[in-house]
C-alpha positions in Angstrom: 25.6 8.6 9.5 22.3 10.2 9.2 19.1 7.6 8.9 17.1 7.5 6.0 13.4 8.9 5.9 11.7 5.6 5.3 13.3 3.7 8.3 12.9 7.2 10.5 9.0 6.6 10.1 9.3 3.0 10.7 11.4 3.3 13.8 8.6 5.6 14.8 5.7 3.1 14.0 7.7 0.5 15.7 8.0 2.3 18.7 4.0 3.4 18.4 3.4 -0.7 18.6 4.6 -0.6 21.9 1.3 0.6 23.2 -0.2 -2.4 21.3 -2.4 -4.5 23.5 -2.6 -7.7 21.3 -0.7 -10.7 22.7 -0.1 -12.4 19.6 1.9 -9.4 17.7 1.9 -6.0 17.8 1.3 -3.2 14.6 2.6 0.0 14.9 1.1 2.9 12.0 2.7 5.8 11.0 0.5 7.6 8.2 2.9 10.4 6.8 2.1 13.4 4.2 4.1 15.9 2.7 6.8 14.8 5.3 4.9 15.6 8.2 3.0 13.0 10.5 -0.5 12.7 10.2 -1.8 10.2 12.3 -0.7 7.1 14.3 -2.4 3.4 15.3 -1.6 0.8 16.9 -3.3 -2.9 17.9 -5.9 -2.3 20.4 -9.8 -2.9 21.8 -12.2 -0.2 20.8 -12.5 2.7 23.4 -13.7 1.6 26.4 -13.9 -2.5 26.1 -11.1 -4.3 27.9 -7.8 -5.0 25.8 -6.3 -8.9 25.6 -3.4 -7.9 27.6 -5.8 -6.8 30.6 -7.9 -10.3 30.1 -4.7 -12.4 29.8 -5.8 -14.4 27.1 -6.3 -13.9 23.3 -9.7 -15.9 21.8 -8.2 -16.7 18.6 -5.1 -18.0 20.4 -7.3 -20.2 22.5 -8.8 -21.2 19.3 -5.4 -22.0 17.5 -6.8 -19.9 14.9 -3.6 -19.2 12.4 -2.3 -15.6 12.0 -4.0 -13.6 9.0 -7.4 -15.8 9.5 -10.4 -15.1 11.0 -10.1 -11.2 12.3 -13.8 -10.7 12.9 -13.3 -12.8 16.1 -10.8 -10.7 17.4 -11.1 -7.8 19.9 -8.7 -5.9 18.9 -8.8 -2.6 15.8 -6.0 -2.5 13.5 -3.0 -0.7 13.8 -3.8 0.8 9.9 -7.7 1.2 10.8 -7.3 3.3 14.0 -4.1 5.4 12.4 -7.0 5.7 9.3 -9.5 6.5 11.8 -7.7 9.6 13.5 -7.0 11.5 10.2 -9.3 13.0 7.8 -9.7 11.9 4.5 -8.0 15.2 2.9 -4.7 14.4 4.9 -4.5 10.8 3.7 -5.0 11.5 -0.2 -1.5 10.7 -1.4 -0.2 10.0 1.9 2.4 6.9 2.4 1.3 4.1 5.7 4.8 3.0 7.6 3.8 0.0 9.7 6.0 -1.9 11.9 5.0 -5.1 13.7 6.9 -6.4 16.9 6.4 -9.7 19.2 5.0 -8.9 21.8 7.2 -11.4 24.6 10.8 -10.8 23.2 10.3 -7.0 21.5 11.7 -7.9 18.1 10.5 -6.8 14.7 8.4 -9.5 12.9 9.5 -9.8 9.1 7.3 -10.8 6.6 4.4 -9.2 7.5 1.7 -7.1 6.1 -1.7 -5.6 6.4 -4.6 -8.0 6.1 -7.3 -8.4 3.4 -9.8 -6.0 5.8 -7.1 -3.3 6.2 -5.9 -3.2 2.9 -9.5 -2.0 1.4 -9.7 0.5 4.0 -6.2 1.7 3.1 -7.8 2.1 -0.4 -10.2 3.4 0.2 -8.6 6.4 2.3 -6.8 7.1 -0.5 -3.0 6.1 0.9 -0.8 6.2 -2.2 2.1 3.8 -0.4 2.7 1.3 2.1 5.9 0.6 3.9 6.2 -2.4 6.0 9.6 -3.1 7.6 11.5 -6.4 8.2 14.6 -5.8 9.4 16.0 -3.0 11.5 17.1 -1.5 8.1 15.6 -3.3 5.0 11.5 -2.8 4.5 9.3 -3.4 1.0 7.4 -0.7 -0.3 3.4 -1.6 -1.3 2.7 0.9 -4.4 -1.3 1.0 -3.4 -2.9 0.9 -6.8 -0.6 -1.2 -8.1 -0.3 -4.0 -5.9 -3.8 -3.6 -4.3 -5.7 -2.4 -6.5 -4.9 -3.6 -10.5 -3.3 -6.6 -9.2 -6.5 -7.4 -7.0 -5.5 -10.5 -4.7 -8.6 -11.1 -3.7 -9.7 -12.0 -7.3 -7.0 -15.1 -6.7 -8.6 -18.7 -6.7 -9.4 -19.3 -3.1 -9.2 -16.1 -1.6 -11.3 -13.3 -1.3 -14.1 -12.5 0.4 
């Protein structure tokens, strides 16, 4: 049985977190157009400064900062930012964002997730039309950008935003 062209992309952005360097989770981006790759990101430091995995600690771990809070303290670039980064703005104009997150001690996908407040206005701002985040080896939810993002703004919710 042939797999499907969603969960092709997302085994692909799953296996593109592998070279994640976060030690909390790792994001694996797969930014597709007109059935053809585009770019790819994943969780790392910015060229050049030294990754989490090479320090052996995480600072919002030490911190017992909660998952989804407090970004600007962490080293790392986004999986969605550095797959945005490596593409030019022409390529990502319609183009659908697969992205895959994995723990980084046992290798399994994490369900549930999806990209932060910070990514999601860069990943409107490049113009991506979709956003596929798996959650099971098989089953993922699809993000319709302007939609979800944009006319239903979340960040226009009482006690959230910026």
């Amino acid at each position: 049985m042939r797999i499907d062209k969603a969960n092709y992309y997302l085994d692909i952005a799953f296996t593109v977190a592998e070279r994640g360097t976060c030690l909390r989770r790792l994001f694996g981006a797969v930014i597709v157009k007109n059935d053809t790759i585009v770019s790819t990101g994943y969780v790392g430091a910015p060229r050049g400064r030294k990754n989490c995995c090479d320090l052996g600690d995480c600072f919002r771990q030490k911190m017992n900062i909660p998952n989804g809070q407090r970004y600007e303290l962490c080293r790392s670039v986004h999986a969605e930012a550095n797959a945005i980064i490596a593409a030019s703005r022409e390529e990502m104009l319609g183009a659908t964002l697969y992205l895959a997150c994995r723990d980084p001690q046992s290798g399994e996908i994490i369900p549930g997730t999806e990209s932060c407040s910070m990514c999601k206005r860069e990943i409107i701002n490049a113009g991506i039309e979709k956003v596929v985040v798996r959650d099971t080896p098989t089953e993922y939810r699809v993000f319709d950008v302007v939609r979800d993002w944009v006319e239903d703004d979340p960040s226009l919710t009482v006690g959230e935003g910026y």
